[in-house]
C-alpha positions, 0 to 999 in steps of 0.5 A: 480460471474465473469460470472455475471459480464462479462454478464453485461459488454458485454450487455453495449456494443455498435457494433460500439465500439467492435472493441475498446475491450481490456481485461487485467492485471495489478499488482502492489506490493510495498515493504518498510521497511528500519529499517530491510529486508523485510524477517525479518518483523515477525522476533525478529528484530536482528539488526534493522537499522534507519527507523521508518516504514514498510508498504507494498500494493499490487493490482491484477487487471483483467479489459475490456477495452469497448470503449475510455472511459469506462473500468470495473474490478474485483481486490484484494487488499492488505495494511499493514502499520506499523510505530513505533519510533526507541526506540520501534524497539530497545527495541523489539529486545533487548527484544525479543533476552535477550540483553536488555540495561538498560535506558528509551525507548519512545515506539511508535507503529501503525499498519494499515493492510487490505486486500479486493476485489472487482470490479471497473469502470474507467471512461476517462475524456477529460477536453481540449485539453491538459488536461485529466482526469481518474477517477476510483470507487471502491466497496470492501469488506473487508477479513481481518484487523489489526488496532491499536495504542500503546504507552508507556515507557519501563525502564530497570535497575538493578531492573529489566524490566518495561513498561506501554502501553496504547492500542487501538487495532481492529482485526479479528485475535488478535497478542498481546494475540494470539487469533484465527482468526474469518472470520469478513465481511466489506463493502466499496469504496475508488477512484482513480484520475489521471491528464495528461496536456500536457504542449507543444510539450515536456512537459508532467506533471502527477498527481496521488491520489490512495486510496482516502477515501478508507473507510471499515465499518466493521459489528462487530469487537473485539476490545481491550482498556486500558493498558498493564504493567509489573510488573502487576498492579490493576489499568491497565487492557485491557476491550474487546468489539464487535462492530460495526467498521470504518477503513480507509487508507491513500492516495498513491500520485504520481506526475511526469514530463517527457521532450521528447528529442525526442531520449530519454526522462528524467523524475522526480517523487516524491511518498508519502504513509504515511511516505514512500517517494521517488524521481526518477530520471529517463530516457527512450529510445526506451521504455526501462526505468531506474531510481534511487530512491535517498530517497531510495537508489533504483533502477528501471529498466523497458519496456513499449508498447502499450500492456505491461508495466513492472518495476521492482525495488530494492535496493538489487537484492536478495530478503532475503536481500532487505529493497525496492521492487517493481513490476508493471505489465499491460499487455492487449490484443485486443478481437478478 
């Protein structure tokens, strides 16, 4: 497939614009979940914290760069957002560990978790002279997927333990009843905007929307509805079904100002990704970086040149132990 692909790329290629080629790769991998370590997702939840999500995405990218406009890549994709109330994450650890207290807990759960490949184009748009313009489409096939919703109420008292979920739930691979994993096939798209207006000789502002409408449609899918309980009951039950099934994800968005100190230059960045959300404060001299995350407590450390750009960011250096981490890397080479 790739050789297909390269095929195709090079034919695309003019003389004149050969001297322009650059080939390379980028990653980028973002970690979250301030109720617990990152360590301890698929744990029983011990000693769960304030903070009412985990999520996590992932991109592995190799990409040509044609000419000043144009650029093709093949990449890989990972998304996996979970968000539940705090009652929720009490109740489980308490129920998981038997030290359950008694009272009512309001039981909350959303899990949206994908992973696909796929190839993309970028195309470079000039809009004036201060103002550009970078938009990127991709087609993706989706591998695996875990999309669904619980709510409810649990009761503990010295009766005993209760609940009542009500449950809407789509997988390849079902988590609740342990069922096997089935090799379930998705096609989809999903688009990347990216907006650079310089403002004057010191000022630059950026604007950037990843996933957008990123959309999978899923050939057939096990799906399962209705409710849960315990103590069991006549009139609830879960009904499976096969079918047909459309799963979307929600928009990463970036914006950031930079004023160039010429020496050194200063830079405010906001992100938001479903309820994940940071604000950086940040400096940069000679390429070297560094910010401080002051929603999360984070911090950013990284180098950037024409060839290589790198960040590493992290609230706690060992990674068993850290609740934010994050990895970008883009490195190209010129084709010779």
């Amino acid at each position: 497939m790739i050789y297909r692909f390269v095929i195709a790329v090079v034919c695309l290629i003019s003389n004149s614009a050969w001297a322009e080629q650059t080939v390379g790769l980028r990653t980028d991998v973002l970690l979250a979940s301030p109720a617990m370590a990152i360590d301890e997702i698929d744990s029983s939840w011990q000693n769960p914290s304030s903070g009412d999500y985990a999520q996590a995405r992932a991109r592995l990218e190799t990409y040509f760069n044609l000419n000043s406009q144009w650029a093709f890549g093949l990449e890989k994709r990972w998304h996996y957002l979970l968000g539940f109330s705090e009652d929720t994450a009490q109740f489980y650890s308490r129920l998981e560990n038997n030290a359950i207290e008694s009272g009512d807990y309001d039981l909350s759960l959303t899990i949206n978790a994908a992973s696909s490949s796929g190839v993309f184009a970028q195309y470079f748009i000039p809009l004036s002279l201060k103002i550009n313009m970078l938009f990127t489409g991709h087609l993706l096939r989706g591998e695996r997927i875990q999309d669904g919703r619980l709510s409810g109420a649990g009761s503990v008292s010295d009766d005993g333990l209760s609940y009542v979920w009500q449950l809407d739930y789509a997988y390849d691979e079902n988590r609740i009843f342990e069922s096997a994993r089935k090799h379930e096939s998705a096609w989809g798209y999903s688009f990347d905007i990216n907006m650079q207006w310089q403002l004057n000789q010191e000022q630059h502002v950026e604007f950037t929307l990843e996933d957008v409408l990123y959309t999978l449609y899923w050939d057939a899918l096990d799906q399962d509805k209705g409710c849960l309980d315990r103590p069991l009951s006549a009139d609830c039950s879960v009904y499976s079904a096969r079918d047909a099934y459309t799963q979307t994800l929600p928009i990463f968005a970036r914006a950031s100002w930079q004023y160039d100190f010429k020496s050194a230059k200063a830079s405010i960045e906001a992100q938001a990704w479903q309820r994940y959300k940071a604000l950086l404060l940040g400096v940069s001299l000679h390429g070297f970086q560094a910010q401080i995350d002051t929603i999360n407590e984070k911090i950013n450390l990284g180098y950037e040149s024409s060839r290589v750009k790198v960040k590493w960011g992290f609230d706690q250096a060992e990674f068993a132990q850290a609740k934010h981490w994050q990895l970008s890397l883009d490195m190209n080479w010129p084709i010779l």
